[in-house]
N, CA, C and O of each residue as an XYZ file, in Angstrom:
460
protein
N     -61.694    -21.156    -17.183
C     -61.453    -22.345    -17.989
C     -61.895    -22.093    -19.435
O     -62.113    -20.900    -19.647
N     -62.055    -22.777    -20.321
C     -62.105    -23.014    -21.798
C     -63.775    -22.713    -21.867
O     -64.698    -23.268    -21.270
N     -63.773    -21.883    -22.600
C     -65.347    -21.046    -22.471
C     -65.981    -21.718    -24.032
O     -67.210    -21.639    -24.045
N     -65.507    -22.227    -25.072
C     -66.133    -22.856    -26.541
C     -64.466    -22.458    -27.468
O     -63.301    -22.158    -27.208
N     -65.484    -22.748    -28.803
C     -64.440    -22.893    -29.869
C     -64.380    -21.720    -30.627
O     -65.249    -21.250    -31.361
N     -63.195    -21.272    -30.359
C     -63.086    -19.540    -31.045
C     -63.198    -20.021    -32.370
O     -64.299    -19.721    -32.829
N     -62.334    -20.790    -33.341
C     -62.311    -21.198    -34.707
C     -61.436    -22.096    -35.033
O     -60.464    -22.466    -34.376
N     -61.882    -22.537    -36.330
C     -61.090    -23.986    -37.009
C     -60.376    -23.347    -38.543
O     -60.921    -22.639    -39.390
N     -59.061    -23.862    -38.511
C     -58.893    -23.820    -40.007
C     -58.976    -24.703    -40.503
O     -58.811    -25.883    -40.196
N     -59.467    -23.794    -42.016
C     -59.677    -24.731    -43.122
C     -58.210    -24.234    -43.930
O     -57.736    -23.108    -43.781
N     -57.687    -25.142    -44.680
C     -56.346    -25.022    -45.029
C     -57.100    -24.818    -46.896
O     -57.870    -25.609    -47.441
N     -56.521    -23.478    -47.501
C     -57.057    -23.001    -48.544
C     -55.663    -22.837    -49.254
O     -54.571    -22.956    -48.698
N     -55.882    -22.551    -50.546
C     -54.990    -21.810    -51.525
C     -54.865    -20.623    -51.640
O     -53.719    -20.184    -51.730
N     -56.070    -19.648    -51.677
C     -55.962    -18.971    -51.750
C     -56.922    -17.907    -51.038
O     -57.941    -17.509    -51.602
N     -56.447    -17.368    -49.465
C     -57.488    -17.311    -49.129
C     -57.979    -16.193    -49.202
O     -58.820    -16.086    -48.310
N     -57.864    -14.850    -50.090
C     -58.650    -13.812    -50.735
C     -59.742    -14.449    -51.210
O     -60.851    -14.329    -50.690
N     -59.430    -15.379    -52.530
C     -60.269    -16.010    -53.552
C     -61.822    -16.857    -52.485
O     -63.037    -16.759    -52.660
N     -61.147    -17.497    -51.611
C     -61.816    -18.252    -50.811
C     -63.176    -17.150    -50.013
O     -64.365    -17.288    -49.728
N     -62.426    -16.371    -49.933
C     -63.342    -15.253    -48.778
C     -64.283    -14.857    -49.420
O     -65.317    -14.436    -48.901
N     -64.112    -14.917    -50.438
C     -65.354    -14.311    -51.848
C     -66.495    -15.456    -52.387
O     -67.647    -15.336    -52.805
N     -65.323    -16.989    -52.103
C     -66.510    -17.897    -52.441
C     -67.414    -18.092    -51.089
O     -68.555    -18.482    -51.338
N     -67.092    -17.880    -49.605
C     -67.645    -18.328    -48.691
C     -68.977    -16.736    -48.471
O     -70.065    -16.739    -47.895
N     -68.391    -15.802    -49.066
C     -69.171    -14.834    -48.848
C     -70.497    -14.252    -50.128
O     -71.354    -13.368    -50.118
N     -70.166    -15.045    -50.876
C     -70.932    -14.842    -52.075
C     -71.646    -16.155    -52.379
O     -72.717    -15.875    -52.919
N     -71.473    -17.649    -52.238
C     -71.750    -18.589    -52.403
C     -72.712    -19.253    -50.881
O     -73.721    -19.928    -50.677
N     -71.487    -18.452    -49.963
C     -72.540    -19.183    -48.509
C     -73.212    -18.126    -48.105
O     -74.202    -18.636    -47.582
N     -73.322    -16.952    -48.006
C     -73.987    -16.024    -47.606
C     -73.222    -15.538    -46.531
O     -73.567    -14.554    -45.877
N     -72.220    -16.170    -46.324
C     -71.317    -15.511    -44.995
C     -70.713    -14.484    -44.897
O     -70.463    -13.994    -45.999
N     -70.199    -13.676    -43.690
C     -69.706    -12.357    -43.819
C     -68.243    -12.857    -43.106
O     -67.928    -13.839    -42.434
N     -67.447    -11.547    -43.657
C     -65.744    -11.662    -43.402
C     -65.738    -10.751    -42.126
O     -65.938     -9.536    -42.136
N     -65.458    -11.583    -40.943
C     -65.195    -11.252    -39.517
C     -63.951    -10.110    -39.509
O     -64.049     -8.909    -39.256
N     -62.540    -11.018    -39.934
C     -61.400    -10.699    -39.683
C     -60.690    -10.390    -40.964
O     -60.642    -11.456    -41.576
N     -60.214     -9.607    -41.545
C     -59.250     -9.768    -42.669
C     -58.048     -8.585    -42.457
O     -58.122     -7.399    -42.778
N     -56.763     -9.394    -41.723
C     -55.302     -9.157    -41.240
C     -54.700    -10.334    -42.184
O     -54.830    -11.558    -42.209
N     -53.923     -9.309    -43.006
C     -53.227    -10.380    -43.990
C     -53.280    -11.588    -44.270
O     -54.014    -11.873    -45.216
N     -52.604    -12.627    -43.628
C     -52.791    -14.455    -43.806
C     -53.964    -14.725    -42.921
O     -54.525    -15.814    -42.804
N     -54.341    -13.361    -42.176
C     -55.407    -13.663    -41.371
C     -57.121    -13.705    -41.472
O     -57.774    -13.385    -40.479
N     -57.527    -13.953    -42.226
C     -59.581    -14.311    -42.710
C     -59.918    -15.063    -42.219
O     -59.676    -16.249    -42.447
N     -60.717    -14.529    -41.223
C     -62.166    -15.402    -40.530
C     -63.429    -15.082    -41.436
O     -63.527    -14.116    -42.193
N     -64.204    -15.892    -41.260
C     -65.494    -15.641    -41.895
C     -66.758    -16.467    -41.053
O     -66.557    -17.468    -40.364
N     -67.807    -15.963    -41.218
C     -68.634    -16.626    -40.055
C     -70.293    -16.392    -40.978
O     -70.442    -15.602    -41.911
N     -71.335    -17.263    -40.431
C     -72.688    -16.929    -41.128
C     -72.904    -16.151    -40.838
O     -72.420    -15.780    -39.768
N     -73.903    -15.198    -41.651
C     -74.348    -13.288    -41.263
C     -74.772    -13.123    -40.210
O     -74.637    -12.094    -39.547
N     -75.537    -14.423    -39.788
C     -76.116    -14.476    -38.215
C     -75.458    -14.993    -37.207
O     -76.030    -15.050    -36.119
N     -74.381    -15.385    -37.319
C     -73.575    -15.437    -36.700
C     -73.533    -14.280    -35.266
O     -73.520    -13.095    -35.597
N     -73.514    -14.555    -33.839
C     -73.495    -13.743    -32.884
C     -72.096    -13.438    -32.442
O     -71.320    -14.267    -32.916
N     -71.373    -12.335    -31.530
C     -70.384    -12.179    -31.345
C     -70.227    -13.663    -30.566
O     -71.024    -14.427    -30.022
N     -68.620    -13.666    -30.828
C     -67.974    -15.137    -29.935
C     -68.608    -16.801    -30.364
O     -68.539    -17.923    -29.864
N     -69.188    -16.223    -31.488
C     -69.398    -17.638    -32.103
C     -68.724    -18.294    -33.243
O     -68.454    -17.545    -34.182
N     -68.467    -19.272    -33.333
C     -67.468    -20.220    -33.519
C     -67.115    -19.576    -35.430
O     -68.040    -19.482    -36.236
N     -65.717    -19.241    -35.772
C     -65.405    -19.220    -36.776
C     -64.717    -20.101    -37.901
O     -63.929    -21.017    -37.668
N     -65.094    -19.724    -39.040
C     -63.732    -20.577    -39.961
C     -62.848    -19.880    -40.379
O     -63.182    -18.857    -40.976
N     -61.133    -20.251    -40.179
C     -60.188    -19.333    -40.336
C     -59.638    -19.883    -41.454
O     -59.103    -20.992    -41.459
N     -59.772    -18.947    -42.694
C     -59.373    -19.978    -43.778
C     -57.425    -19.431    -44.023
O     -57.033    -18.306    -44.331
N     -56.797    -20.344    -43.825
C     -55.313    -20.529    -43.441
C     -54.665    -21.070    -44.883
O     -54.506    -22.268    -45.121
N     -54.355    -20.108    -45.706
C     -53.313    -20.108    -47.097
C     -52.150    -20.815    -46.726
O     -51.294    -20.488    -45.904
N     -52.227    -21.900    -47.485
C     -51.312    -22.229    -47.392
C     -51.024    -24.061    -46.695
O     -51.187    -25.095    -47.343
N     -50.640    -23.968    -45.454
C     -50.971    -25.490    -45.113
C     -50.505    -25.552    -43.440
O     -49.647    -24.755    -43.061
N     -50.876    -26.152    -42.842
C     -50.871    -26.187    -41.139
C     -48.981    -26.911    -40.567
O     -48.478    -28.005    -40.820
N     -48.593    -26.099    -40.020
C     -47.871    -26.304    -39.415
C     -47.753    -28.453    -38.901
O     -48.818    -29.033    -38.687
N     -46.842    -28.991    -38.832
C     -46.870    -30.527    -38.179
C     -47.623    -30.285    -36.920
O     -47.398    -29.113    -36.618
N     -48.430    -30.845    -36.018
C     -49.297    -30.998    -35.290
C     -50.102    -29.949    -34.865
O     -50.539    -29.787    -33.726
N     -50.308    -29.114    -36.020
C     -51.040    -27.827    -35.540
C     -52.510    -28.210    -35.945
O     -52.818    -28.218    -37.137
N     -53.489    -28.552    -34.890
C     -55.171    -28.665    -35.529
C     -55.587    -27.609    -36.081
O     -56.616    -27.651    -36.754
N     -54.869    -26.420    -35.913
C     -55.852    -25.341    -36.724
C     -56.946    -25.218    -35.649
O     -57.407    -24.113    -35.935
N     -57.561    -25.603    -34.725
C     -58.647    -25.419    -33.708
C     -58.027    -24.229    -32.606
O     -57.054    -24.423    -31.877
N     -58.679    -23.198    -32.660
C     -58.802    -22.116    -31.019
C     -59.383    -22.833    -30.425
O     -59.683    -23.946    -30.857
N     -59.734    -22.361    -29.159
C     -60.643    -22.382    -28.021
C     -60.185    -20.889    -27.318
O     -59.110    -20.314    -27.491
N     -61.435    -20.402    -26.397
C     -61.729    -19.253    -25.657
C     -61.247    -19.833    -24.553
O     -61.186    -21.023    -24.242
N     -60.750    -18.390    -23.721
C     -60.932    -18.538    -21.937
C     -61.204    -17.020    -21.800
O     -61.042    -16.119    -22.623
N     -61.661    -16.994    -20.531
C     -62.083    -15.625    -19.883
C     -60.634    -14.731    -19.615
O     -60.302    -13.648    -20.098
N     -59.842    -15.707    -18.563
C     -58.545    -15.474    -18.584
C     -57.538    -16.297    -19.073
O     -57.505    -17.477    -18.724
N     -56.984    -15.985    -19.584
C     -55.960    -16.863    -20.321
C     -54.924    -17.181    -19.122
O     -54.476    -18.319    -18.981
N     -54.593    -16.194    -18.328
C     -53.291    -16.477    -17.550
C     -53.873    -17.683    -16.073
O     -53.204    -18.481    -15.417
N     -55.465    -17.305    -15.994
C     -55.962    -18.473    -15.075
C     -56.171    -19.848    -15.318
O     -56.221    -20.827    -14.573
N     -56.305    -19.653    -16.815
C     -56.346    -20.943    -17.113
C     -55.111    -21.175    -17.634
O     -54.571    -21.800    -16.721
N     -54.793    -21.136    -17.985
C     -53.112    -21.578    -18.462
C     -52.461    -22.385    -17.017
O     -51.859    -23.459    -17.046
N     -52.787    -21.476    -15.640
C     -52.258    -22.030    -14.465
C     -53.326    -23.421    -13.947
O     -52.934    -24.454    -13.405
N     -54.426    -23.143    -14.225
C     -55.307    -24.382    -13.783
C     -54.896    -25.371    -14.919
O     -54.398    -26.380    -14.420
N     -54.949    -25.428    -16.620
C     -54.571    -26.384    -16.893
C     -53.202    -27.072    -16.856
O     -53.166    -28.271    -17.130
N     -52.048    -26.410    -16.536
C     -51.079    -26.880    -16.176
C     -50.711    -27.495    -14.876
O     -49.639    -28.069    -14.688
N     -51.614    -27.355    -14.018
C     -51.665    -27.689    -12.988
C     -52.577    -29.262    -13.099
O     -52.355    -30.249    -12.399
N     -53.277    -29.181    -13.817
C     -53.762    -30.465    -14.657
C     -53.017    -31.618    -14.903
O     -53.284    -32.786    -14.619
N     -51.578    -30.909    -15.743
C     -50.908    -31.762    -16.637
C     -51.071    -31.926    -17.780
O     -50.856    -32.936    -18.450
N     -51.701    -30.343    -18.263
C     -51.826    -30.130    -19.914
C     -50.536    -29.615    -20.087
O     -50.210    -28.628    -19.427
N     -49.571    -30.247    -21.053
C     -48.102    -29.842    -21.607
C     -48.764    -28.320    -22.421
O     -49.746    -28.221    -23.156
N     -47.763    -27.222    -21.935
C     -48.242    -26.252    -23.492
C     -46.761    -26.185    -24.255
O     -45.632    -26.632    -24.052
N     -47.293    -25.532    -25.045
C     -45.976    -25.588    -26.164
C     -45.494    -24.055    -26.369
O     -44.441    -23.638    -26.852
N     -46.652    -23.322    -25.823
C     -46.369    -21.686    -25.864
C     -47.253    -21.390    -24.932
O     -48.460    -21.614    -25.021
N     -46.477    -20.682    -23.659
C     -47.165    -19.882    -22.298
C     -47.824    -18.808    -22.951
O     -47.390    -18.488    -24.058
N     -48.641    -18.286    -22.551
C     -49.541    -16.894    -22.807
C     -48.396    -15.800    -22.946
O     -47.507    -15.385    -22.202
N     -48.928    -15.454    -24.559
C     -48.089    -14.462    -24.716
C     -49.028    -13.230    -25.713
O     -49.810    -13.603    -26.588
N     -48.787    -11.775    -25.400
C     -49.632    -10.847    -26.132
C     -48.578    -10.191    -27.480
O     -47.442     -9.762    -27.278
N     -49.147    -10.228    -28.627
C     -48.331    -10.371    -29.800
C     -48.957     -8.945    -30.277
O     -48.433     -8.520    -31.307
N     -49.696     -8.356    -29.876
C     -50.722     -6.875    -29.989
C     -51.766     -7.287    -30.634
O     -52.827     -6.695    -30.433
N     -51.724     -8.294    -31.475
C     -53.582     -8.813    -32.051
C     -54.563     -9.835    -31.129
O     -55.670    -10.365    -31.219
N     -53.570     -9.773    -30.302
C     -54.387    -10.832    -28.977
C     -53.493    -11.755    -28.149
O     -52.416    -12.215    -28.529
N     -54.007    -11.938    -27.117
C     -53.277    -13.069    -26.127
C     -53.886    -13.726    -26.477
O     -55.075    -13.527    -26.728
N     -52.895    -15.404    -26.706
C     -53.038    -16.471    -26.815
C     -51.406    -16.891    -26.062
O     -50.387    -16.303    -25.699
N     -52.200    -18.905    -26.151
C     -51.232    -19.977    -25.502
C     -51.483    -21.184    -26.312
O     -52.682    -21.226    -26.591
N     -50.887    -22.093    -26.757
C     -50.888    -23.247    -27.425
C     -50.216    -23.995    -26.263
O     -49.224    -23.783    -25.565
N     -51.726    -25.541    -26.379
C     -51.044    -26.585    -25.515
C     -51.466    -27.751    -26.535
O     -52.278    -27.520    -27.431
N     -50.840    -29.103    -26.348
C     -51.119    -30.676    -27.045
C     -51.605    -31.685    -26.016
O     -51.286    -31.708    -24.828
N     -52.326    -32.413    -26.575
C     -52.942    -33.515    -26.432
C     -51.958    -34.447    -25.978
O     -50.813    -34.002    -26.054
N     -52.091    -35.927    -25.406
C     -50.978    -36.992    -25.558
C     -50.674    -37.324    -27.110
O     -49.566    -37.745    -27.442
N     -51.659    -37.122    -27.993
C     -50.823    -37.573    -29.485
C     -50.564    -36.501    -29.819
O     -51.373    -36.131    -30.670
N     -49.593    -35.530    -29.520
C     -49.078    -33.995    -30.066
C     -49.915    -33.497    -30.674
O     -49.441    -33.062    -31.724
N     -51.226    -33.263    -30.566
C     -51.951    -32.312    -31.358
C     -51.914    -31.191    -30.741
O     -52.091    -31.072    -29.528
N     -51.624    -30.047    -31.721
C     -51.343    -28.736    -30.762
C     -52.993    -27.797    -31.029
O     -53.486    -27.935    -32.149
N     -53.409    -27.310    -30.476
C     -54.589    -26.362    -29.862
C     -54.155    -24.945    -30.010
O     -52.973    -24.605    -30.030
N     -55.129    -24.168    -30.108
C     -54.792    -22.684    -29.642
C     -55.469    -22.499    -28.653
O     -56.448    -23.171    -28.330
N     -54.902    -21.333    -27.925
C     -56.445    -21.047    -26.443
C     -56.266    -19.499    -26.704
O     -55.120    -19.189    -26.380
N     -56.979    -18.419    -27.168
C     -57.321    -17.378    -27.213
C     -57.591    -17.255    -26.296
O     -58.070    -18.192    -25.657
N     -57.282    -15.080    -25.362
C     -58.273    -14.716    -24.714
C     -59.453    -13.485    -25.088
O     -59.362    -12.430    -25.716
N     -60.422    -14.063    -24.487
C     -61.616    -13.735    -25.186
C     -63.047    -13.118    -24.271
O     -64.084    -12.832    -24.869
């Protein structure tokens, strides 16, 4: 099942510029940097703890910008659908990671990383 919160975006302009203010201003270090892709997290930050994904640009219509973890993605994907969590994208591996996006009853869409 859903193990915590992989990360949240923050919706930036520019998120080179941004990575420099969160890393020079907050003391934070840059996790991830894959093109549109920058995470950044506090220095003490431990592995698998919760990131900010700063996202250039602006969020998709019902996209929260929120991950969440699972151990297995393909077990939980079957337990929450078996629930009656709608997803919007079955588990799929893109080579930077498996993930699945499901929504809420007010279309908010989620990510679920596996992790």
């Amino acid at each position: 099942m859903i193990k915590g919160i992989y990360d949240v975006a923050v919706v930036v302009s520019n998120a080179k510029r941004s990575s420099k203010w969160y890393t020079s201003k907050l003391g934070f270090k840059v996790v991830e940097s894959m093109g549109h892709w920058i995470t950044v997290a506090p220095k003490s930050a431990k592995k698998g703890a919760s990131l900010i994904h700063l996202c250039e640009g602006k969020l998709e219509p019902g996209n929260t910008g929120i991950g969440m973890w699972a151990d297995d993605i393909d077990k939980t994907y079957k337990q929450l659908s078996k629930n009656g969590v709608a997803f919007t994208q079955k588990p799929i591996d893109k080579g930077w990671g498996k993930y699945a996006m499901f929504k809420d009853p007010d279309r908010n869409v989620f990510w679920l990383f596996e992790g």
